[in-house]
C-alpha positions as CSV (number, residue, x, y, z in Angstrom):
1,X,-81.1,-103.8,-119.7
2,X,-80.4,-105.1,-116.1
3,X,-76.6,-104.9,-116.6
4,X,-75.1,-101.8,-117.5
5,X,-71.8,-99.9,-117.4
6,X,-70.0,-96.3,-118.6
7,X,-68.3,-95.1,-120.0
8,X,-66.6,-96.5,-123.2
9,X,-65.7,-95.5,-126.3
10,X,-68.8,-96.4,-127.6
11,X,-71.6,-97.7,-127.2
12,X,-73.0,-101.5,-127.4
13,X,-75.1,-104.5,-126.8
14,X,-73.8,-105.8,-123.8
15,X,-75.3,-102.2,-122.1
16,X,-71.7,-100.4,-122.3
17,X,-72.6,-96.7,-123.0
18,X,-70.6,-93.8,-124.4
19,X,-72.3,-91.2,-122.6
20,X,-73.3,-91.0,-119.1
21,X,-76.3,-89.0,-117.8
22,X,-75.1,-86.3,-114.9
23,X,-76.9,-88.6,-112.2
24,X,-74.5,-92.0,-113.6
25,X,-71.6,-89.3,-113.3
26,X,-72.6,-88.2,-110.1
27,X,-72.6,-91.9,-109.0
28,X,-68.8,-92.4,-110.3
29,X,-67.7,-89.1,-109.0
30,X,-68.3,-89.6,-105.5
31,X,-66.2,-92.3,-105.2
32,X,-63.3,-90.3,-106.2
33,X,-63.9,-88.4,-103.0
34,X,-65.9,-86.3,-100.5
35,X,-66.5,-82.5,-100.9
36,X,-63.8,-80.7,-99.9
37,X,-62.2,-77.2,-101.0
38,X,-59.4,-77.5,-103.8
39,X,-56.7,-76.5,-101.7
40,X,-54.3,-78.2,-100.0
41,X,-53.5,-77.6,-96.3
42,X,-49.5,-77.8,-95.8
43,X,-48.8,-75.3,-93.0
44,X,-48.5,-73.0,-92.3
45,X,-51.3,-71.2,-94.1
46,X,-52.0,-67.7,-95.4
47,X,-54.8,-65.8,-94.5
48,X,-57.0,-65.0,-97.3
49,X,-57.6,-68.8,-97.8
50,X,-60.4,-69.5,-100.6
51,X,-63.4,-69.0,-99.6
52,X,-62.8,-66.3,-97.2
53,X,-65.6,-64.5,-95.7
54,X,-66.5,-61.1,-94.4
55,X,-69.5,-58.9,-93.2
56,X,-70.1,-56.1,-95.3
57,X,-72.7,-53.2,-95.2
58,X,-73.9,-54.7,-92.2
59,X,-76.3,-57.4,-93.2
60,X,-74.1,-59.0,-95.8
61,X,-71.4,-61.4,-96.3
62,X,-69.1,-61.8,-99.1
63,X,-67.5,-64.4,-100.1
64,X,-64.0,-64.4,-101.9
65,X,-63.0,-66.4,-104.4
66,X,-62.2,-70.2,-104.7
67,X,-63.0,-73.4,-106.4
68,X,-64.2,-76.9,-104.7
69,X,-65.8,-80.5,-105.4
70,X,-69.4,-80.4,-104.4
71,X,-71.5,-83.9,-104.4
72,X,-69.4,-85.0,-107.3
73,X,-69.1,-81.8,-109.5
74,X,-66.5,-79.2,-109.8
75,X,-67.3,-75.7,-109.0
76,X,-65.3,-72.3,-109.4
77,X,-65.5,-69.2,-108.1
78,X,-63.8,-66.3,-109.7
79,X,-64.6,-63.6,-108.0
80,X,-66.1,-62.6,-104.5
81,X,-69.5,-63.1,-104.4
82,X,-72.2,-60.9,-101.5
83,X,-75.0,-63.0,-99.7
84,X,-77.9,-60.9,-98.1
85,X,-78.1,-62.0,-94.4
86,X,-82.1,-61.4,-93.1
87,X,-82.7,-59.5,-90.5
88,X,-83.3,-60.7,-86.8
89,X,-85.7,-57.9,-85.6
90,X,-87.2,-60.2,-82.6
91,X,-85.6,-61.0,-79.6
92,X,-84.4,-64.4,-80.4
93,X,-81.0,-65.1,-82.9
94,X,-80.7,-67.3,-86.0
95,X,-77.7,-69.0,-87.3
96,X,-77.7,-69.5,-90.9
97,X,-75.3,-71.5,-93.1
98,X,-73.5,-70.8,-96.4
99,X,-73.3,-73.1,-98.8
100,X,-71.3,-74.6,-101.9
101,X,-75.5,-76.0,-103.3
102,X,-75.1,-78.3,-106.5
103,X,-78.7,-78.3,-108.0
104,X,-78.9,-81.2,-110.2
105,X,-82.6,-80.2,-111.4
106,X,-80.6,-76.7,-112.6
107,X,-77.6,-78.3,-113.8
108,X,-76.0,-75.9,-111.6
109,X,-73.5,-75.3,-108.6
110,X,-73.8,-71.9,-106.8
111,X,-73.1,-70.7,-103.3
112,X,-76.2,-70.0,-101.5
113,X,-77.4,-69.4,-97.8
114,X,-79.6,-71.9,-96.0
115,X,-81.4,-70.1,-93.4
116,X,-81.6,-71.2,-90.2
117,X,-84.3,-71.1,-87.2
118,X,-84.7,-68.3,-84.9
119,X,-84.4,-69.1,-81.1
120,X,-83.2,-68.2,-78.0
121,X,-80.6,-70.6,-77.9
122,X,-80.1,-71.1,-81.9
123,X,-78.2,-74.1,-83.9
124,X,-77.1,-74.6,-87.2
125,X,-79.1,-75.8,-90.0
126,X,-77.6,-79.3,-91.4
127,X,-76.9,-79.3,-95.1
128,X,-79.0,-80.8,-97.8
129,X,-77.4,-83.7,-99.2
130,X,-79.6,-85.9,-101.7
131,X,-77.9,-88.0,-104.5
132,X,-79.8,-87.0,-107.9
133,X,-81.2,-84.0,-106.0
134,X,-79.7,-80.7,-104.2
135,X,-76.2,-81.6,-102.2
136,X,-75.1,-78.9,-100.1
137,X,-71.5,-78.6,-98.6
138,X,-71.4,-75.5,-95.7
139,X,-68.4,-73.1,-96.1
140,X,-69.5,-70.5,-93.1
141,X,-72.2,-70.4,-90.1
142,X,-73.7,-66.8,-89.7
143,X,-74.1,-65.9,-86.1
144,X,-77.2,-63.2,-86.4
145,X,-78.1,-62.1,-82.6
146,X,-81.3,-61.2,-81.9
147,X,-82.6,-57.8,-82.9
148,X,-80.5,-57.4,-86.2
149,X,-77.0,-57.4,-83.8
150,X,-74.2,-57.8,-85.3
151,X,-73.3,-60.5,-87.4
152,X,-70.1,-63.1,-87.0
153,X,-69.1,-65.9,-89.2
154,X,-67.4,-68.8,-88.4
155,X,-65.6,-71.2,-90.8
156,X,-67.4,-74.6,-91.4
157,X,-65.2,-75.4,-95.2
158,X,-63.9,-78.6,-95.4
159,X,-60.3,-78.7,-97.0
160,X,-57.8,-81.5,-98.9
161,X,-55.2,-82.2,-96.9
162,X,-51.3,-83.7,-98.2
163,X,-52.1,-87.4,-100.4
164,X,-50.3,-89.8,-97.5
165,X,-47.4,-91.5,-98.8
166,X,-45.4,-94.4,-98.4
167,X,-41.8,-95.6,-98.1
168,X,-39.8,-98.9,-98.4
169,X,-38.1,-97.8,-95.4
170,X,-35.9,-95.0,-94.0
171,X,-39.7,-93.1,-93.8
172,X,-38.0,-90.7,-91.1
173,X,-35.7,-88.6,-93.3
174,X,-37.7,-88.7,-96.2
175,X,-41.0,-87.3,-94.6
176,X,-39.1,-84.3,-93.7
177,X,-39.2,-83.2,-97.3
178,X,-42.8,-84.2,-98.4
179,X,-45.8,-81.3,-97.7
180,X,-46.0,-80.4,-93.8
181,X,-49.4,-82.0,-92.6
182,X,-48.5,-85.3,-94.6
183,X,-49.1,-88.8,-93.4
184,X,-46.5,-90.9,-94.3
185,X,-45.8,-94.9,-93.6
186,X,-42.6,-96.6,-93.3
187,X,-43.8,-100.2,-95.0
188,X,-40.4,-101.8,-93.4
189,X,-39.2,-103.8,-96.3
190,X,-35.9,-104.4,-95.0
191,X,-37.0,-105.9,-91.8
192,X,-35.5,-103.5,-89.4
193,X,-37.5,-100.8,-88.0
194,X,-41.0,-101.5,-87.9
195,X,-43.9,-100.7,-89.8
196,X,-45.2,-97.6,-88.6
197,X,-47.2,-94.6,-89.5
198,X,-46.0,-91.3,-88.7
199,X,-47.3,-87.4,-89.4
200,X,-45.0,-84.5,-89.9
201,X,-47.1,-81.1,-88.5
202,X,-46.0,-77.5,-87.4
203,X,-44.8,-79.7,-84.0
204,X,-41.7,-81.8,-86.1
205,X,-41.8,-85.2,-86.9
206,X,-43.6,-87.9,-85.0
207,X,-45.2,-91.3,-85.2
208,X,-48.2,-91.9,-84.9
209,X,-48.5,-95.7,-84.6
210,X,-46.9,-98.6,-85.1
211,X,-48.6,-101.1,-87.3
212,X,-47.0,-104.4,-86.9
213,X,-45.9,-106.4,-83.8
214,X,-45.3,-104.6,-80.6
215,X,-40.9,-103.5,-80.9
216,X,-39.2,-105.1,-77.9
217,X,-36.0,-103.4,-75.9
218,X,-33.8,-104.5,-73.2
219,X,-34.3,-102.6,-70.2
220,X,-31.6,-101.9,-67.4
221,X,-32.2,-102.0,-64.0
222,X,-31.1,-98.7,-62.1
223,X,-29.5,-97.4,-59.2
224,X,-28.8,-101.1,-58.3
225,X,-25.7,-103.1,-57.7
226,X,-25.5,-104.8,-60.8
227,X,-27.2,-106.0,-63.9
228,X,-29.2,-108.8,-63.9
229,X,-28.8,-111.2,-66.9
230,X,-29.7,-109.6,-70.4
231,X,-32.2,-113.3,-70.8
232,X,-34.2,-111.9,-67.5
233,X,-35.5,-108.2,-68.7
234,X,-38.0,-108.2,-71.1
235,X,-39.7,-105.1,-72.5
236,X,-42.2,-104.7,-75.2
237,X,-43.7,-100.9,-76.4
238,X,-45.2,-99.6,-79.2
239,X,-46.6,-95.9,-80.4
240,X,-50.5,-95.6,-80.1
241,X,-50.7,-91.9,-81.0
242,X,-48.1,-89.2,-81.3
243,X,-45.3,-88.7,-78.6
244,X,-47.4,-91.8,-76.8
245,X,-46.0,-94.8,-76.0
246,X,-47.3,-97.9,-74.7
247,X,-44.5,-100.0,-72.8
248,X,-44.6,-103.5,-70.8
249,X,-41.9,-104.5,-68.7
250,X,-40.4,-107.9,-66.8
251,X,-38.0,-108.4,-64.4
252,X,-36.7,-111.3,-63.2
253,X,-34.3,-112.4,-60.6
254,X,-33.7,-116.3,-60.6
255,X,-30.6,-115.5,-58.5
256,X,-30.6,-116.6,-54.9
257,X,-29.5,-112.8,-53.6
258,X,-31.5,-109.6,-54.5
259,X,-30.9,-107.1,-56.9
260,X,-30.2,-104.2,-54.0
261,X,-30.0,-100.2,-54.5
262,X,-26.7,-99.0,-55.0
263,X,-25.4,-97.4,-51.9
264,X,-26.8,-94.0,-50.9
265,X,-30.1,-94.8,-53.1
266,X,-33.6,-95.6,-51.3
267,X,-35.2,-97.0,-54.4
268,X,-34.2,-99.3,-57.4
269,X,-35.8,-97.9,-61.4
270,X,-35.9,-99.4,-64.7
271,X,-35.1,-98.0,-68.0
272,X,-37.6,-96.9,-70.6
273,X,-36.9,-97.4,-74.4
274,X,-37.6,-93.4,-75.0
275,X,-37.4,-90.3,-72.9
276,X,-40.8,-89.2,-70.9
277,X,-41.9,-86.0,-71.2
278,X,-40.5,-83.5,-69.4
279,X,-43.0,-81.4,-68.3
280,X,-44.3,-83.5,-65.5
281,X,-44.6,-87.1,-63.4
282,X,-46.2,-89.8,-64.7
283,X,-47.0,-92.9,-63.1
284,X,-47.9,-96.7,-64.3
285,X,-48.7,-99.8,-62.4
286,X,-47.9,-103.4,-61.9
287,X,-46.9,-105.9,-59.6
288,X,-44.5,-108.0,-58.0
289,X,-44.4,-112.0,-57.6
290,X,-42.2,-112.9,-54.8
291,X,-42.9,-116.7,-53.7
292,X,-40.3,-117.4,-51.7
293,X,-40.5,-114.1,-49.3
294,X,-37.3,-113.2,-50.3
295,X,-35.5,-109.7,-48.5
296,X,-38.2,-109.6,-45.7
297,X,-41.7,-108.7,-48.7
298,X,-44.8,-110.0,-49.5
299,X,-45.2,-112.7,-51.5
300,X,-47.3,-110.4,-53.5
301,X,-46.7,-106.5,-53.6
302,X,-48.1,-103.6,-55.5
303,X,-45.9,-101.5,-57.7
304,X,-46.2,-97.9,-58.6
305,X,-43.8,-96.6,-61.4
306,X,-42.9,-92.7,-61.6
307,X,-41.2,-91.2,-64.6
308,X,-37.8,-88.9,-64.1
309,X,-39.4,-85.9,-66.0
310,X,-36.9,-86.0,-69.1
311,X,-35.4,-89.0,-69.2
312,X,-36.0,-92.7,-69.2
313,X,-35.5,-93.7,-66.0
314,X,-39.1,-95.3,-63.9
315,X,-38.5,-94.9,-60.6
316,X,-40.1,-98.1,-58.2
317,X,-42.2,-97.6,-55.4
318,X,-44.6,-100.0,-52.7
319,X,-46.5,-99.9,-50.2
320,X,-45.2,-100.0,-46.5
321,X,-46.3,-103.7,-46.1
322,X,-45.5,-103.1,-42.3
323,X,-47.8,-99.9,-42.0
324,X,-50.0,-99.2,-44.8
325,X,-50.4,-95.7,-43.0
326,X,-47.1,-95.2,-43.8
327,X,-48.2,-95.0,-47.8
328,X,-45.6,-95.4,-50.4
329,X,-41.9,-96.8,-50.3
330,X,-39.2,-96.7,-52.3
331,X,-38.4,-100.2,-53.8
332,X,-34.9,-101.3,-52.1
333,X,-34.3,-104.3,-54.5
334,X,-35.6,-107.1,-56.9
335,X,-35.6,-110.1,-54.0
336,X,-34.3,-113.2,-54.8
337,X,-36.4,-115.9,-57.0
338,X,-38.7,-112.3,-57.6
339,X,-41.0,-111.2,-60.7
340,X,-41.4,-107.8,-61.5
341,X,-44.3,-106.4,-64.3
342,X,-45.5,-103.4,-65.1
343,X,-46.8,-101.7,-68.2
344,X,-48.7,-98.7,-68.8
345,X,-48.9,-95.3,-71.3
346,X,-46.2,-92.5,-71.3
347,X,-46.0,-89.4,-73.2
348,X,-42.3,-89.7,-74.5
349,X,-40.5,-86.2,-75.4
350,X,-39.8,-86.7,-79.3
351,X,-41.4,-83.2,-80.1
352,X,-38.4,-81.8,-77.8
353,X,-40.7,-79.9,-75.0
């Protein structure tokens, strides 16, 4: 029948079957999920993890315990189990790799090793993986050096991880009491906060991205004599990755004086919507518009923006239009009729370096 589909109760004419063969269930089964090791990595983790491995007697490893899903099929392991290791007697190395192997010609699912090439400079063999046939899934490399030296192993096991979860809103406080290593989302249903993705790991809480519209602040101008109107600074930032922020800011100044530096300061800043890193400077670009030549500029200049390690202040600094030898001013004001924009990435300090 050219249509068919499983599994059902029971059987019938329009090719609904009651039993499926072990290659139909290997078809449904994989799109459950990929191999991985049945346990679940919250943080922090013991030692003896399943699966753990050891050299014993010299040319052996064994294997401890565990259970995994291997190209579709379940598989458990209740006691350690020894693999021989071959010997390496010539003057090149080998690396082999043990395996979870699911033999669907044996109906079976046993760990085995899959022996690799010997070389002078030796790589790992890659693991079988044929639908219907043998699927492989590695657990350990073997490092053999050359002339039988000592063997090392080196974990290659692939394990489940914390299901992600999701949140009307208020994600932040619940996160902290799902599974550590969790990816949670804050789906913003009251229209608030943002939609945003966020992971809680051995480092604390952080997000990881924002998945809507870029969040816009208000930024201030600093170290100057006064605040230009609220209408006039525009700033737009989002999180790309965790602790990273990407930020754009305008400033304008339609007024017909500048925006000077307070007394006793030799350059003017802007506010950031979070707290840079504190463990060193960071720097982003932009520009300045300034048409009407306004306080003795360019009608064009090129901005550099520092961070203040710890805290949201960027710092403004130009070029010596005078003496480019001179290098790098501090900016003394927003002119008159001026533009200012800048945008760039920053590592915020939300893990509290």
């Amino acid at each position: 029948m050219a249509q068919s589909s499983y599994p059902f109760d029971t059987s019938n004419s329009d090719g609904g079957t009651a039993v499926v063969s072990q290659t139909q269930w290997q078809d449904m089964a994989q799109q459950w999920g990929g191999d991985r090791i049945d346990y679940r990595l919250t943080g922090p983790e013991p030692t003896d993890l399943p699966f753990s491995a050891s050299v014993v007697n010299g040319r052996q490893v064994r294997v401890s315990s565990g259970a995994a899903w291997v190209g579709g099929f379940y598989y458990r392991s209740t006691s350690s189990v020894v693999l021989d290791i071959e010997a390496t007697p010539s003057s090149k190395g080998r690396k082999d790799l043990i395996v979870i192997r699911l033999d669907m010609a044996k109906s079976a699912v046993l760990l085995a090793v899959v022996k690799g090439v010997e070389s002078a400079t030796p790589t790992e063999p890659r693991p079988t993986q044929v639908r219907g046939g043998v699927w492989e899934m590695p657990l350990w490399v073997v490092d053999a050096p050359a002339a039988s030296g000592a063997l090392t192993v080196l974990r290659r096991g692939p394990f489940a991880m914390p299901y992600p979860v999701a949140y009307p809103w208020g994600a932040a406080d619940s996160a902290a009491l799902v599974p550590r290593n969790a990816l949670s989302y804050d789906l913003d249903a009251n229209s608030i906060g943002g939609q945003q993705e966020a992971f809680h790991g051995h480092d604390g809480y952080a997000i990881t991205r924002h998945l809507g519209r870029s969040e816009t602040y208000t930024p201030s101008t600093v170290s100057t004599t006064f605040q230009l109107p609220t209408a006039d600074r525009f700033g737009r930032w989002r999180w790309i990755a965790p602790n990273m922020l990407w930020v754009q800011v305008t400033i304008r100044n339609g007024l017909d004086q500048g925006c000077n530096a307070e007394h006793g300061e030799w350059r003017v800043g802007l506010s950031l919507p979070k707290r840079s890193n504190p463990r060193g400077i960071q720097t982003l670009h932009g520009y300045m518009s300034n048409p009407g030549l306004s306080g003795l500029l360019p009608n064009m200049l090129s901005i550099t923006a520092t961070t203040e390690p710890g805290t949201s202040t960027l710092l403004l600094h130009t070029p010596n239009h005078k003496t480019p030898a001179e290098g790098l001013d501090g900016l003394k004001s927003f002119p008159a009729k001026s533009t200012l924009s800048i945008s760039g990435v920053v590592e915020a300090n939300e893990l509290k370096e």
